[in-house]
PyMOL Python script that loads the backbone (N, CA, C, O; Angstrom):
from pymol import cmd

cmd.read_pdbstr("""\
ATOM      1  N   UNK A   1      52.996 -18.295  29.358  1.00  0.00           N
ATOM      2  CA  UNK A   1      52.273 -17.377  28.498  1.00  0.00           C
ATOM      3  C   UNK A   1      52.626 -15.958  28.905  1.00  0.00           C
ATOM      4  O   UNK A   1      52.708 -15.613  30.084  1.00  0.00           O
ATOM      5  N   UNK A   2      52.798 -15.287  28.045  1.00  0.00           N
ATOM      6  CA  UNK A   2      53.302 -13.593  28.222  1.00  0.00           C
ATOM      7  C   UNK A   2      51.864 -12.868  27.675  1.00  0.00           C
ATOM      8  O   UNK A   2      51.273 -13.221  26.655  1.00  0.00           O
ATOM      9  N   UNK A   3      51.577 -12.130  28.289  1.00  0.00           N
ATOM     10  CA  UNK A   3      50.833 -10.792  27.711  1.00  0.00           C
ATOM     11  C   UNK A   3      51.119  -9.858  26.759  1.00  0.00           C
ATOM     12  O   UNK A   3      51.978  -8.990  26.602  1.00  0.00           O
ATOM     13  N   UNK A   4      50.069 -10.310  26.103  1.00  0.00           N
ATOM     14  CA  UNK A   4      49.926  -9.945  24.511  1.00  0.00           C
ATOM     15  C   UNK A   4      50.540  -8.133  24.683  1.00  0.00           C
ATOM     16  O   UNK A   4      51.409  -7.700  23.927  1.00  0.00           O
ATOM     17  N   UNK A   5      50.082  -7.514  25.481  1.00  0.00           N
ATOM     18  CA  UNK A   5      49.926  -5.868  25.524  1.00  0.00           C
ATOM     19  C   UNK A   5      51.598  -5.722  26.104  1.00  0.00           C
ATOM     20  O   UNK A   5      52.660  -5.540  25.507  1.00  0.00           O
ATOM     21  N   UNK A   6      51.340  -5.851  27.178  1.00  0.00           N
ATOM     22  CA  UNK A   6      52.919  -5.625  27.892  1.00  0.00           C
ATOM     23  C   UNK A   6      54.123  -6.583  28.073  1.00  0.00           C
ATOM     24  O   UNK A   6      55.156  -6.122  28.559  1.00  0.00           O
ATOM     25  N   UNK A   7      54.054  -7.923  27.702  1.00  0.00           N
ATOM     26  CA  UNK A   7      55.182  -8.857  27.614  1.00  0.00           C
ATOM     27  C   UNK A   7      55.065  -9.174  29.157  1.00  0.00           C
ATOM     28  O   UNK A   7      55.983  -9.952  29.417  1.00  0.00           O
ATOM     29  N   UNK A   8      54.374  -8.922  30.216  1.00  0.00           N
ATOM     30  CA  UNK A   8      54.387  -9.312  31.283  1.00  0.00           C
ATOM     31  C   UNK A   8      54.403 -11.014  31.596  1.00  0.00           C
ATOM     32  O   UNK A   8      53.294 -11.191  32.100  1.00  0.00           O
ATOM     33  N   UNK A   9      54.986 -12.129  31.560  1.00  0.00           N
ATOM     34  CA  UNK A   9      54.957 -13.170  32.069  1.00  0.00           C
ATOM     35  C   UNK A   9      54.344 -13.703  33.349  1.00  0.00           C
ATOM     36  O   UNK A   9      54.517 -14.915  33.218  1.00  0.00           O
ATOM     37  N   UNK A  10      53.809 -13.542  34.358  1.00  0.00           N
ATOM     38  CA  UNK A  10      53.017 -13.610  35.616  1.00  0.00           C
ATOM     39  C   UNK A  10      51.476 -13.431  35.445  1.00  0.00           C
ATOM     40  O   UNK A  10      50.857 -12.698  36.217  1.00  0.00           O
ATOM     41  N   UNK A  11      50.790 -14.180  34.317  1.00  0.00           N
ATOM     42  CA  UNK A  11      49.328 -13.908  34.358  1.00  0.00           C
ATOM     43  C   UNK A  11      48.542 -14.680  35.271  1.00  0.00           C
ATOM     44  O   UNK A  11      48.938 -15.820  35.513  1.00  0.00           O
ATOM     45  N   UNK A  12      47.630 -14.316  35.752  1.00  0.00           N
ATOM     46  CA  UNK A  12      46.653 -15.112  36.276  1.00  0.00           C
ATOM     47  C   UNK A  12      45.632 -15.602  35.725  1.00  0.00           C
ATOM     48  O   UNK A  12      44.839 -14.898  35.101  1.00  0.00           O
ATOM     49  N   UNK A  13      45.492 -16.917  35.876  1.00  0.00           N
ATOM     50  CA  UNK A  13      44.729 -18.246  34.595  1.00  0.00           C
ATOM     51  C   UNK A  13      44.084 -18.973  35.733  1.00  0.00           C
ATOM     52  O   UNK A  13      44.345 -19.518  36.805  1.00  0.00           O
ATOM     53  N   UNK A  14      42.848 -18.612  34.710  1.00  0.00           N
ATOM     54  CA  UNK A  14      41.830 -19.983  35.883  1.00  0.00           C
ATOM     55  C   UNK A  14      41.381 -20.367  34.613  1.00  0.00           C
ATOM     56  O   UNK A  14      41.309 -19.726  33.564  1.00  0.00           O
ATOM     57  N   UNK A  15      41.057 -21.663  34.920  1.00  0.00           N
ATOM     58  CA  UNK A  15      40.262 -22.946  33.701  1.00  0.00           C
ATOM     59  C   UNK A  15      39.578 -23.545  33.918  1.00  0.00           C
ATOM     60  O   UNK A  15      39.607 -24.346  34.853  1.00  0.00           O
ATOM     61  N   UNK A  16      38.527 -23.357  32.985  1.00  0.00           N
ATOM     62  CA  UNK A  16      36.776 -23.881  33.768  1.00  0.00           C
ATOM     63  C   UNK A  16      36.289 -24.332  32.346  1.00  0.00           C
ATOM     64  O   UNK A  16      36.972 -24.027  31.368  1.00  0.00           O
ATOM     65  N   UNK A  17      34.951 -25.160  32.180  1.00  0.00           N
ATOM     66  CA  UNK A  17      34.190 -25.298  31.498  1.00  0.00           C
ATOM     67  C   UNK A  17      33.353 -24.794  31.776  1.00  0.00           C
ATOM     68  O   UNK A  17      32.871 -24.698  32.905  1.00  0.00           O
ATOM     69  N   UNK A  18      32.844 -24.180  30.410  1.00  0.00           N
ATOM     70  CA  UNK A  18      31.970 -23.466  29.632  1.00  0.00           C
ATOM     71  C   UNK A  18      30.399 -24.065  28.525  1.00  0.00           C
ATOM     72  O   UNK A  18      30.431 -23.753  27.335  1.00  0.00           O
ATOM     73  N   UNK A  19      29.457 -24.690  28.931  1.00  0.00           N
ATOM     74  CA  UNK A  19      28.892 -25.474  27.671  1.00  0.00           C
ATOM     75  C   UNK A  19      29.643 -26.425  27.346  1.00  0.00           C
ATOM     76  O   UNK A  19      29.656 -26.483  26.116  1.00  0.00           O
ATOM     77  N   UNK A  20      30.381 -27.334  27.869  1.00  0.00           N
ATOM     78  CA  UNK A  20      31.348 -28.399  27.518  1.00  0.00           C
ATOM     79  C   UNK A  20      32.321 -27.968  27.007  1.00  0.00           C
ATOM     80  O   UNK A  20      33.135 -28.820  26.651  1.00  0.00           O
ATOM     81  N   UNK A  21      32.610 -26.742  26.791  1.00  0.00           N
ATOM     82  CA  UNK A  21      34.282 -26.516  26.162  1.00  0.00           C
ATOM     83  C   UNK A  21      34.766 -26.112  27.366  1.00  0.00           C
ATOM     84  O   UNK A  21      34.208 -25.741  28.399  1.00  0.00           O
ATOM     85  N   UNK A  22      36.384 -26.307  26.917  1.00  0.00           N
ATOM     86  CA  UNK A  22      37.153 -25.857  27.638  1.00  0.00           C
ATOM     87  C   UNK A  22      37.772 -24.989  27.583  1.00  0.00           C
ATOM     88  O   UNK A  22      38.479 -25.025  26.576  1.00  0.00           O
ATOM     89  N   UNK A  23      38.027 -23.447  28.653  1.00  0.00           N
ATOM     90  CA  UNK A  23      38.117 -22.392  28.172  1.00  0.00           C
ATOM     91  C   UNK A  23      38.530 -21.751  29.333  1.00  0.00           C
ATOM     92  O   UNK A  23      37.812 -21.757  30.332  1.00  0.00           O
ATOM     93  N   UNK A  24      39.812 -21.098  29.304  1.00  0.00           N
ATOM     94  CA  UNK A  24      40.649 -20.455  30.140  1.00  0.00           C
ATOM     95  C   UNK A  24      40.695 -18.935  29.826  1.00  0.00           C
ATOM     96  O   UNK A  24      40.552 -18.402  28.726  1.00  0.00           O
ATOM     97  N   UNK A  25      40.933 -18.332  31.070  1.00  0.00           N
ATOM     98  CA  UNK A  25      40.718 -16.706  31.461  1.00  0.00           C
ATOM     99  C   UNK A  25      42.304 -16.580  31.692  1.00  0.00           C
ATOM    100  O   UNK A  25      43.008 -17.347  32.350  1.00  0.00           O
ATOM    101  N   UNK A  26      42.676 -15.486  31.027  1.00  0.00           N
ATOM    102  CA  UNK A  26      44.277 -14.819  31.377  1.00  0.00           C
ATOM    103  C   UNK A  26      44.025 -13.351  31.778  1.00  0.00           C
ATOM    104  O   UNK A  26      43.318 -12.561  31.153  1.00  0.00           O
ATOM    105  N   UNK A  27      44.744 -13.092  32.977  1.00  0.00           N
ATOM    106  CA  UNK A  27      44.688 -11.429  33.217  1.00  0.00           C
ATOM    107  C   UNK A  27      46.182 -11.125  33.928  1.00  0.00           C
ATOM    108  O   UNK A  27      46.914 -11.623  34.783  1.00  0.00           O
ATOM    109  N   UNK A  28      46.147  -9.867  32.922  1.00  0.00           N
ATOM    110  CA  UNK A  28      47.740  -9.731  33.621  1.00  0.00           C
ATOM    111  C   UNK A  28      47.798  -8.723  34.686  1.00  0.00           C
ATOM    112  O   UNK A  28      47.170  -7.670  34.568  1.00  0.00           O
ATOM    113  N   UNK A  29      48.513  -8.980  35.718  1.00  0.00           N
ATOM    114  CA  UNK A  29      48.443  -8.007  36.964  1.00  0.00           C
ATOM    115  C   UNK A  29      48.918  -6.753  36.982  1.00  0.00           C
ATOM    116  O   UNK A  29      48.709  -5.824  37.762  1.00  0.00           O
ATOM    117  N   UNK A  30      49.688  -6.861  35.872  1.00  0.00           N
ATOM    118  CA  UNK A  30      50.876  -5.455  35.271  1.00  0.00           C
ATOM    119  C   UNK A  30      49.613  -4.423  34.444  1.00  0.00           C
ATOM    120  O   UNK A  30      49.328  -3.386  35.042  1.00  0.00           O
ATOM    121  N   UNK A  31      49.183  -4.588  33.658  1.00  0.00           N
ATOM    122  CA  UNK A  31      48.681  -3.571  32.765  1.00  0.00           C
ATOM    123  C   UNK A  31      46.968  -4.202  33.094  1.00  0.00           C
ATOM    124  O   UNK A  31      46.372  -3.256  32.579  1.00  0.00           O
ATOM    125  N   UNK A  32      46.060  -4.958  33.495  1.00  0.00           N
ATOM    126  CA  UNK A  32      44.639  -5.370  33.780  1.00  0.00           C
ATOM    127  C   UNK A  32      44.969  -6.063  32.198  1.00  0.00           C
ATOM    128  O   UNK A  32      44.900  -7.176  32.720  1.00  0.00           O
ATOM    129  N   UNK A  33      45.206  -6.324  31.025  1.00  0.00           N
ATOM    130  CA  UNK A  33      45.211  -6.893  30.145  1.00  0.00           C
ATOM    131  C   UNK A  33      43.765  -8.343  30.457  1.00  0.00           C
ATOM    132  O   UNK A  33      43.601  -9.032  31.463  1.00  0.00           O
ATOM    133  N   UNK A  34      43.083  -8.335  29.326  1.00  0.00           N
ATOM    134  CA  UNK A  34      42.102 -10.178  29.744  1.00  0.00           C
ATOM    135  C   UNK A  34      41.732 -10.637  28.619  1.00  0.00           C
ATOM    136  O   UNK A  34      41.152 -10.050  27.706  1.00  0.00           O
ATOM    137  N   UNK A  35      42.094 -11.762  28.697  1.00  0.00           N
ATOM    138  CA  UNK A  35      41.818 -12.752  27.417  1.00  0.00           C
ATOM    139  C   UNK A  35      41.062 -13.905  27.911  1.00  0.00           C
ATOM    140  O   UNK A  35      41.213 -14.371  29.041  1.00  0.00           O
ATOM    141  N   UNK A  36      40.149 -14.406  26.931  1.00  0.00           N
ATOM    142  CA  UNK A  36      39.920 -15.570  27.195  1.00  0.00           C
ATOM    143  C   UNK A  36      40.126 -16.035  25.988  1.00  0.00           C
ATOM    144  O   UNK A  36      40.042 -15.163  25.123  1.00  0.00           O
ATOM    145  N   UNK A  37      40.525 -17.797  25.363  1.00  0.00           N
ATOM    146  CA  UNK A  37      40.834 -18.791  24.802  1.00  0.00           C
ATOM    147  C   UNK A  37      40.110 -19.942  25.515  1.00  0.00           C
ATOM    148  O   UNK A  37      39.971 -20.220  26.706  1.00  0.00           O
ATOM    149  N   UNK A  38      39.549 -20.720  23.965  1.00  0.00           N
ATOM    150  CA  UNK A  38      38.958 -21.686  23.733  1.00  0.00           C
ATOM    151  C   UNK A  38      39.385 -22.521  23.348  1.00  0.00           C
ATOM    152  O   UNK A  38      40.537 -22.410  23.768  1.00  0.00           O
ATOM    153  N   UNK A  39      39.331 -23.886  22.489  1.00  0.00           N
ATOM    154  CA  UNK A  39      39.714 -24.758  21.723  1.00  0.00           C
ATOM    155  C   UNK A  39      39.981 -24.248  20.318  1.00  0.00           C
ATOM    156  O   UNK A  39      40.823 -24.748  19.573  1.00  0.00           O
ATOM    157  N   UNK A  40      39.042 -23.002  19.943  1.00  0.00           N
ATOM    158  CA  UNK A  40      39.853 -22.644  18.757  1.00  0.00           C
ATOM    159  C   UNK A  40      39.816 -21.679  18.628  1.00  0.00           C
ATOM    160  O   UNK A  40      39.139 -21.118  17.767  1.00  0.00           O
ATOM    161  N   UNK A  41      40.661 -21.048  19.587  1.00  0.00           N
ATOM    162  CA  UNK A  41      41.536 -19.973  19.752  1.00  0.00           C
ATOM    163  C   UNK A  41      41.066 -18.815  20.611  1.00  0.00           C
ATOM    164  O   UNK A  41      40.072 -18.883  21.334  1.00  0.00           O
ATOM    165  N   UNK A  42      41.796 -17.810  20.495  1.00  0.00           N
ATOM    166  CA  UNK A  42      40.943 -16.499  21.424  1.00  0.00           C
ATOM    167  C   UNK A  42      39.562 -16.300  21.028  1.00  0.00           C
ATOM    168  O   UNK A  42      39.019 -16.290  19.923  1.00  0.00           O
ATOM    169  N   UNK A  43      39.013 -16.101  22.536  1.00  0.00           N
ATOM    170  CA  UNK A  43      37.436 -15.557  22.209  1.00  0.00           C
ATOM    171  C   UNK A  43      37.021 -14.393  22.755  1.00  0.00           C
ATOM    172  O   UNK A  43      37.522 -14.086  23.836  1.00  0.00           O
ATOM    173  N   UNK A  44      36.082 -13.544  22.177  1.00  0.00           N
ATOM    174  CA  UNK A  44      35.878 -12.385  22.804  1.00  0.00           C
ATOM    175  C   UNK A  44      34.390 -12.574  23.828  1.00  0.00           C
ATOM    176  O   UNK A  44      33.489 -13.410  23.877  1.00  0.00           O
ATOM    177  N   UNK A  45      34.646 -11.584  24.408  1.00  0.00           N
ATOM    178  CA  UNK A  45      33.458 -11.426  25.559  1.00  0.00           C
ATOM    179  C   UNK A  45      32.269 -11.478  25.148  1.00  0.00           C
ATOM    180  O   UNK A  45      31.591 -11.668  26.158  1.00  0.00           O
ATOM    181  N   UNK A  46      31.630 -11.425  24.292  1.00  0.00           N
ATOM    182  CA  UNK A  46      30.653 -11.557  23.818  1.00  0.00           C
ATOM    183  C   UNK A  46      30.909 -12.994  23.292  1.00  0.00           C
ATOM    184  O   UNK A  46      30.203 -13.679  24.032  1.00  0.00           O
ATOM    185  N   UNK A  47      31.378 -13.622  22.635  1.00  0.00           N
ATOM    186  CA  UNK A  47      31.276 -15.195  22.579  1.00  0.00           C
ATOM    187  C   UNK A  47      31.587 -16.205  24.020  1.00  0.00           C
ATOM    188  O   UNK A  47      31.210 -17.376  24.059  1.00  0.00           O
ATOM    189  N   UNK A  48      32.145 -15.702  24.879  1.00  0.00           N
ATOM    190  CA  UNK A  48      32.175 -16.349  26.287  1.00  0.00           C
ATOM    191  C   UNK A  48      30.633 -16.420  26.493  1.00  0.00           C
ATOM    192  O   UNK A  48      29.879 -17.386  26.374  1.00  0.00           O
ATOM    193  N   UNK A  49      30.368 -15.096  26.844  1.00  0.00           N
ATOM    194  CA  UNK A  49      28.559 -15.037  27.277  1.00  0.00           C
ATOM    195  C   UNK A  49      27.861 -15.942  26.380  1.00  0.00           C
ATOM    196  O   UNK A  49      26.937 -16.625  26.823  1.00  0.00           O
ATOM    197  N   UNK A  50      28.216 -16.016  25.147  1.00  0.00           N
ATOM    198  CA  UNK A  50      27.207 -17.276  24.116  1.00  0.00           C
ATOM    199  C   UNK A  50      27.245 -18.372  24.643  1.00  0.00           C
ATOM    200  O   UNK A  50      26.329 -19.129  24.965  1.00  0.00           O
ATOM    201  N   UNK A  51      28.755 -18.499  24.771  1.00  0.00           N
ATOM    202  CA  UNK A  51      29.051 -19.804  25.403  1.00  0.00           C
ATOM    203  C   UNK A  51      28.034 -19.995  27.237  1.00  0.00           C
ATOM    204  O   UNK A  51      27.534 -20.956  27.822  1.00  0.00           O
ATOM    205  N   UNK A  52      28.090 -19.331  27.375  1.00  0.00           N
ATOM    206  CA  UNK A  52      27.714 -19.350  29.051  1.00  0.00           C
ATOM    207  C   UNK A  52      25.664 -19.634  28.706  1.00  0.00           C
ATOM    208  O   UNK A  52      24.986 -20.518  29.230  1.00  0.00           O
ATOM    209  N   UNK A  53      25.358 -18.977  28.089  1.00  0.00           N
ATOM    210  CA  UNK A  53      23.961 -18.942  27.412  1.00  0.00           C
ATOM    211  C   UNK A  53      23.750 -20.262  26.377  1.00  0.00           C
ATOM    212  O   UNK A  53      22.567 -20.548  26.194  1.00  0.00           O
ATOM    213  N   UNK A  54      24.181 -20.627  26.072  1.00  0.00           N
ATOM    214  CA  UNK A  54      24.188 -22.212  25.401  1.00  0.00           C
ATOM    215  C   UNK A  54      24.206 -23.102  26.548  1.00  0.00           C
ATOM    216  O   UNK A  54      23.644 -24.172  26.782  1.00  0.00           O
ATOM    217  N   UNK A  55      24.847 -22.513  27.068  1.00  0.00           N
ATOM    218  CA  UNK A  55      24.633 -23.865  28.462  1.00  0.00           C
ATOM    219  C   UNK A  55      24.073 -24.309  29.847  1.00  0.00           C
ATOM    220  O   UNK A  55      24.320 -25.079  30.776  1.00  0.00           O
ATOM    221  N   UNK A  56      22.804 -22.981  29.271  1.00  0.00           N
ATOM    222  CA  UNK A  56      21.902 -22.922  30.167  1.00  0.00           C
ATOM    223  C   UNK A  56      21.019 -23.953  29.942  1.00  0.00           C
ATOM    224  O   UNK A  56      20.049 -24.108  30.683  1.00  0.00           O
TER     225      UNK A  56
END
""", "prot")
cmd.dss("prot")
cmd.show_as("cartoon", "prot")
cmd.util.cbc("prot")
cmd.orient("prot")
């Protein structure tokens, strides 16, 4: 996976469940770039936290 912002290839990815989904963190070391992706598709920070709050 390359970074969307700078084309950097070397991201750092951790993968955890979330409320039963599965849902991985990308950050690139080059520019701080952060994404997270779900099962259907990129999610923003405010839907992570939903996710994290649903599964309380």
């Amino acid at each position: 996976m390359r970074c969307s912002n700078c084309a950097h290839h070397d991201l750092v990815a951790i993968q955890l469940t979330i409320a039963s989904e599965e849902v991985a963190f990308y950050r690139c070391p080059r520019c701080d770039a952060r994404t997270w992706t779900g099962s259907t598709g990129e999610l923003t920070r405010d839907g992570v936290l939903e996710l994290v709050r649903a599964g309380r």
